[in-house]
Every structure is written in C-alpha cells, then in structure tokens.
C-alpha positions as CSV (number, residue, x, y, z in Angstrom):
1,X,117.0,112.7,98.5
2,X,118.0,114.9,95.7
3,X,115.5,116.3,93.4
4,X,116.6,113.4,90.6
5,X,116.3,110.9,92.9
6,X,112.6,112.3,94.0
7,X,111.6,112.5,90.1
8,X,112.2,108.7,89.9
9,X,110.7,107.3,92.9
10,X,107.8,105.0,92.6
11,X,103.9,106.1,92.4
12,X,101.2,103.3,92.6
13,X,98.1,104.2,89.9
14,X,94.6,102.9,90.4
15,X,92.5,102.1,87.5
16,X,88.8,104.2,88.3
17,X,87.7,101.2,90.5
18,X,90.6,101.9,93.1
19,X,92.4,98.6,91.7
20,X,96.0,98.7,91.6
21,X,97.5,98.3,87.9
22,X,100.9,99.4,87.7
23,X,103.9,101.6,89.5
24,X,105.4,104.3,87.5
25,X,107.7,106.7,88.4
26,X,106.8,110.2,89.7
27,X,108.0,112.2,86.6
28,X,104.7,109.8,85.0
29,X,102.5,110.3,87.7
30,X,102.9,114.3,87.2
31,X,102.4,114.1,83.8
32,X,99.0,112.0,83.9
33,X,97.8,114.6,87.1
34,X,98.9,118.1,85.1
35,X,97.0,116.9,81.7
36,X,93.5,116.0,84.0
37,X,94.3,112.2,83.4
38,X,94.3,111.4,86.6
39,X,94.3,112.5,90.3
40,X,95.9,112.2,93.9
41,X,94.7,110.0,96.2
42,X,95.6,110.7,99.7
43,X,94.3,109.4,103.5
44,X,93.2,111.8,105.5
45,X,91.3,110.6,108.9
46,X,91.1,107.3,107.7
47,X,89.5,108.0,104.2
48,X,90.7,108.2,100.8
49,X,90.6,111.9,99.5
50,X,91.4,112.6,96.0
51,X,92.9,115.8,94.6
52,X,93.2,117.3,91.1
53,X,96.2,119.3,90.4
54,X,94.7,122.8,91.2
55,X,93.7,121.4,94.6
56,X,97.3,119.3,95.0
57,X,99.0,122.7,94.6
58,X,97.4,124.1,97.0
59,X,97.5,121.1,99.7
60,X,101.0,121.1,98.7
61,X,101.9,124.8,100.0
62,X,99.8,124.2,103.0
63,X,101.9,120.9,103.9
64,X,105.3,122.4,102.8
65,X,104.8,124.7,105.9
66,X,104.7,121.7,108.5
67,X,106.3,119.0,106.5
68,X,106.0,115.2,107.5
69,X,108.3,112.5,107.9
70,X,107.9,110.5,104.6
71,X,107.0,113.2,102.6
72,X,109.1,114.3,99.7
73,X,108.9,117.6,97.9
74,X,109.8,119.2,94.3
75,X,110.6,122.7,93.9
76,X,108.7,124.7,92.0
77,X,109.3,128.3,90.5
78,X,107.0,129.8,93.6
79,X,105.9,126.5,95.8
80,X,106.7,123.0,96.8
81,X,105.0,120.5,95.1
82,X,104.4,117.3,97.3
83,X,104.9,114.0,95.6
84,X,102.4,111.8,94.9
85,X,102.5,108.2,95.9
86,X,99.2,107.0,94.8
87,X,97.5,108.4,91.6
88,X,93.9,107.3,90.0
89,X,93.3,107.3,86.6
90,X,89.9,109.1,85.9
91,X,88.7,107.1,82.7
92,X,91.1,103.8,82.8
93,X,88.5,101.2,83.9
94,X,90.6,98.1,82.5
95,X,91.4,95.4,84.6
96,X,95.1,94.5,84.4
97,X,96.0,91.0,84.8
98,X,97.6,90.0,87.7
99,X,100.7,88.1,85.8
100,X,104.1,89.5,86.7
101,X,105.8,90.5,84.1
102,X,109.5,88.2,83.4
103,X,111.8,91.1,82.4
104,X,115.4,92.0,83.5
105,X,114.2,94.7,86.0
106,X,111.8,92.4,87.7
107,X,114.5,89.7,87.6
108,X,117.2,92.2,89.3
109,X,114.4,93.3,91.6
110,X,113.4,89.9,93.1
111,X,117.3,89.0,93.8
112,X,117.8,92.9,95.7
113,X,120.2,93.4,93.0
114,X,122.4,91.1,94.7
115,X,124.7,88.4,92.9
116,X,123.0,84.6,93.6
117,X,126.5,83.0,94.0
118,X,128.9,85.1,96.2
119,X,126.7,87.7,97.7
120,X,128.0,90.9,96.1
121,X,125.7,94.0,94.7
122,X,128.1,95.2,91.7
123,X,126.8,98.1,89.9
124,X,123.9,97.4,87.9
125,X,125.8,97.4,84.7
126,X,128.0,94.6,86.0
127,X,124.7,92.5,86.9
128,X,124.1,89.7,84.5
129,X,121.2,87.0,84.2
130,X,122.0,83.2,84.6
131,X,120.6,80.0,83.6
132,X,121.0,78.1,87.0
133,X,120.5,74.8,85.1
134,X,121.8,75.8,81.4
135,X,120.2,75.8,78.0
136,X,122.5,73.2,77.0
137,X,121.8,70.9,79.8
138,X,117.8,71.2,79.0
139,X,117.3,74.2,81.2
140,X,114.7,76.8,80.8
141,X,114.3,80.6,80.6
142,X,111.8,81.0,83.5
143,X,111.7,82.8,86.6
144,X,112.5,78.8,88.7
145,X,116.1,79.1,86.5
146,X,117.0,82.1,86.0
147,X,119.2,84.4,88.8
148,X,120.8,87.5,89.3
149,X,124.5,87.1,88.8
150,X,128.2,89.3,88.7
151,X,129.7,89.4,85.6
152,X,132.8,87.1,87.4
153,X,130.5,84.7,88.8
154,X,129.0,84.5,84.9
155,X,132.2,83.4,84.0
156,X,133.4,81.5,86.4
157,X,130.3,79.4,85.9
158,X,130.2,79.3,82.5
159,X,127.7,76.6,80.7
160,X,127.9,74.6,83.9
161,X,125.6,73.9,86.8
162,X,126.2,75.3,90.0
163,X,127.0,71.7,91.2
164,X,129.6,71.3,88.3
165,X,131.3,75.3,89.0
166,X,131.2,73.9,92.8
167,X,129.1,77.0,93.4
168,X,126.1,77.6,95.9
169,X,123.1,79.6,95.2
170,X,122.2,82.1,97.9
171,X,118.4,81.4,97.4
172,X,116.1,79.3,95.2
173,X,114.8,81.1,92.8
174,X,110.9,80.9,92.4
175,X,108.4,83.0,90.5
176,X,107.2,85.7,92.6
177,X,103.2,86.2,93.4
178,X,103.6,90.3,93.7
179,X,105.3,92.7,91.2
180,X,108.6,92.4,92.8
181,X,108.7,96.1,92.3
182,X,106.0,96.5,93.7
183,X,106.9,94.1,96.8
184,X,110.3,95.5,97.2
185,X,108.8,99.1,97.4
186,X,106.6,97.8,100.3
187,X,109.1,97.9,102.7
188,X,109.9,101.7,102.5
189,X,107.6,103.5,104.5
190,X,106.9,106.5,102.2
191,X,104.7,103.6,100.6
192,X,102.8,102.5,103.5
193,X,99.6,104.0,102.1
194,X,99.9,101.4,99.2
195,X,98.8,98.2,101.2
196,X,95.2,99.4,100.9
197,X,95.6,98.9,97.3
198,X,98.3,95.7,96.9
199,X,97.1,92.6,96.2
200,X,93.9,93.5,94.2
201,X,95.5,93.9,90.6
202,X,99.5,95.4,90.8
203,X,100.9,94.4,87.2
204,X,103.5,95.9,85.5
C-alpha cells in the first residue's frame, strides 16, 4: 500500500473507558498521539497495552526489524513508524450515541460502492443517491429508500419507481445497526483487533 494509501486507512479511538466512539483516519490518529491526546492500544499476550508516542517509536523500530503480516508502516526521516489501528483518548470520557450517522459516505458504504440497479462500481464521482420510491410519489429520505446508484441508472430511472423503469434492486435497503464503516472495515484483517471494541459505542 503506498504511503497515501497508509495515511488514510482507518483507526478505531476509544473514549477513556475503552468504548468505541468513532473511526478516523490514520493521519487523525497521529495527530491526537504526537500532541499527548491520546495513546496506542495494542494486544500483546492477550492484554491490551497502551503506548504513548515516545514508547510507540520505540516499539515501532523494534517491530520494523521483524515485520508482521497486517502491519503497515510510515517512513520516517530515521525509523518506521508502525500504524496505529486502535487509539484511546486520555481525557474524552463522553459517551457517543450509538445512532449511525445518514450521510453520503455511510450511504455509499453500506451498498460497497456498488450501483443498486445493474451491479456496476463506477468511480465514486459517477455514484449518485436514489429515492427508490420518489419524493413525488410520497417517498422518504431515509436509509429504507434511499440506494447507491450510477449516474445512467439515475437517469434511466428518473422520478419513477423501480417497478415503473422495469428495474430490479440488487438488495433491499435497510438501516444498518453498525457504522457501515465501521462494519465494512471489519472484514479486513489488519482490523481484527477491533472486535474487542465493536458493538459497545462505534458512532461516527
């Protein structure tokens, strides 16, 4: 993965009672470590260990030496820095609620970036949002009506329902009970360390 690639992969943070309260990417995550906001959480022999960023230099040049599968690393001027992948803020102590936030990205995120109608995965920037059941027939802006959609399936559409366009959707859409961030994250294994965590708070 190149080094931009690395710089936007996903950290979970904890809130100071090891609750789960968002995902942010891991030029965030750095940030929050290098200005003592929060620290590194890692499992080592079955326990949490946590590492301020002093200490997650030095664990980094040890690991660099015998890397691990999953592990990513940034280049420093004289060491590797090991990524992150879960960070605890030292004086955040909120609870977040557990809501998932209706957004574009959470939308795009819950379809796989993948068009509802005929299958495709454009580019993102030819990914549109669709009123399954449209506005002018009485339907809603909510997660049960709203899909991921190519621009030519948008238009091809149109203001009609998928029955009227003589269209099929791919998948019902329903409102999802995890960040689907989150969720979709959970099936990479550099994450693995994150089900621990998922479940007990996760909003973004």
């Amino acid at each position: 993965m190149s080094e931009g690639g690395v710089l936007d992969s996903n950290v979970l943070i904890l809130n100071r009672f090891y609750m789960a309260v968002r995902v942010v990417n891991v030029r965030r995550a750095l940030t929050l470590l290098y200005r003592e906001c929060a620290e590194v959480i890692v499992k080592e022999g079955g326990q949490f260990v946590s590492y301020d960023f002093e200490s997650w230099i030095e664990l980094s040049q040890l690991s660099a030496m015998d890397k691990q599968l999953g592990e990513d690393y940034l280049q420093a001027i004289h060491y590797e820095l090991r990524v992150p992948r879960i960070c605890r803020l030292i004086r955040f102590d909120r609870i977040v609620s557990h809501a998932v936030r209706f957004n574009r990205k959470n939308l795009l995120t819950r379809d796989a970036y993948q068009c509802q109608y005929c299958g495709q995965k454009p580019p993102v920037h030819k990914l549109s949002l669709d009123h399954v059941i449209p506005r002018s027939h009485g339907g809603q802006t909510t997660w049960e009506n709203i899909v991921c959609c190519c621009l030519k399936c948008n238009s091809r559409k149109g203001g009609r329902t998928p029955q009227g366009a003589n269209m099929t959707l791919l998948n019902q859409p329903t409102k999802p009970r995890l960040n689907p961030i989150l969720a979709d994250s959970m099936d990479d294994p550099r994450y693995e360390s994150w089900r621990t965590f998922v479940g007990i708070g996760a909003g973004d």
